[in-house]
C-alpha positions in Angstrom: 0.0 0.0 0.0 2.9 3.0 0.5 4.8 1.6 -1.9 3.1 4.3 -4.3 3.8 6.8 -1.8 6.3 9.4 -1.6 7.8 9.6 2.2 5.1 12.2 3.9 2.9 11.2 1.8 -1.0 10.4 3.1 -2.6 7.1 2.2 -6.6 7.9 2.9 -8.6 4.3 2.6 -12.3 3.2 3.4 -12.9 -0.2 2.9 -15.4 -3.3 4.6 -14.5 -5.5 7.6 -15.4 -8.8 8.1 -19.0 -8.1 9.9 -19.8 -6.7 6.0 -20.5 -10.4 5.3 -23.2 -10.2 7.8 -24.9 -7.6 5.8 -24.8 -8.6 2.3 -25.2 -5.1 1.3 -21.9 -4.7 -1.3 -18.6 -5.0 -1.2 -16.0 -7.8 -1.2 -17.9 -11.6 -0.4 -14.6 -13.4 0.5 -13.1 -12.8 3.9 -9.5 -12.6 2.5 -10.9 -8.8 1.0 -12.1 -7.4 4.1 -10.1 -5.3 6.5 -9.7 -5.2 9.9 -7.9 -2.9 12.8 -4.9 -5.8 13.1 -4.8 -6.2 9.4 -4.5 -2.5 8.7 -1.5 -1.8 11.4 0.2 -4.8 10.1 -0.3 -3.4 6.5 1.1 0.2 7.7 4.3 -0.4 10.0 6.2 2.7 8.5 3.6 4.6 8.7 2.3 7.0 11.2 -1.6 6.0 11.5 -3.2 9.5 12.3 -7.1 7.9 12.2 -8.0 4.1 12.1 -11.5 3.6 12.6 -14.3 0.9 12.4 -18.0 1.9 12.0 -21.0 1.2 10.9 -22.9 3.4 8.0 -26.1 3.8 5.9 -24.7 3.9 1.9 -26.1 4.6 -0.8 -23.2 4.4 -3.7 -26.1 2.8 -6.3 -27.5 -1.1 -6.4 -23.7 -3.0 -5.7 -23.0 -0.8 -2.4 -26.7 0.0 -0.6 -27.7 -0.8 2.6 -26.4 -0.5 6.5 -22.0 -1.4 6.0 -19.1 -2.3 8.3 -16.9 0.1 7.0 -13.1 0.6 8.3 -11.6 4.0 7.8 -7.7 4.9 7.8 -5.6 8.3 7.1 -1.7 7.4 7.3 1.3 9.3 6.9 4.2 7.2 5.4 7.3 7.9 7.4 10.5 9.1 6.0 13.1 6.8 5.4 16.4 6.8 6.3 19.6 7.4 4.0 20.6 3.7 4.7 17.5 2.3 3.7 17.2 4.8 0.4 20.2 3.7 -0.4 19.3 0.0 0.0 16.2 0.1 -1.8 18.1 1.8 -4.9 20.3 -1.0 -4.9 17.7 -4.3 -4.3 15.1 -2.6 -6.8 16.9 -3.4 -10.2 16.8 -6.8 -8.5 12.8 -7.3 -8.4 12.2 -5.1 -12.0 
């Protein structure tokens, strides 16, 4: 998920947690799609988490997403990284392209 980000950069995500399979009201039907707190921390260890969130809300996105949803909501900050590890990923990139 920060990969795409630029150190400071802000990751904003909403997605469903596992209690959306309750609900059958959109979103992803297999388990392995949904989010939840543990999942999201574990996702976003070099980042500083500024709001993780789990709710429930009425939406109304058209006929795939209507209905009462467990929704999980994030806003992240990815750290900066250190000179060391710039360096470091420079030189293992190549290595994955």
């Amino acid at each position: 998920m920060l990969l795409a980000l630029k150190p400071g950069g802000v990751l904003i995500l909403q997605g469903y947690t596992p209690k959306q399979l309750e609900y059958k009201t959109g979103g992803p039907s297999q388990i392995e799609n949904l989010y939840t707190e543990r999942v999201i921390k574990s996702l976003l260890k070099n980042a500083k988490i500024e709001v993780l969130k789990s709710y429930e809300a009425e939406l109304s996105e058209g006929k795939a997403h209507s209905g009462k949803s467990a929704l999980i909501g994030v806003v992240a900050i990815k750290k900066p990284v250190s000179m060391w590890q710039f360096a470091l990923s420079a030189i293992m990139m190549p290595m994955f392209s």
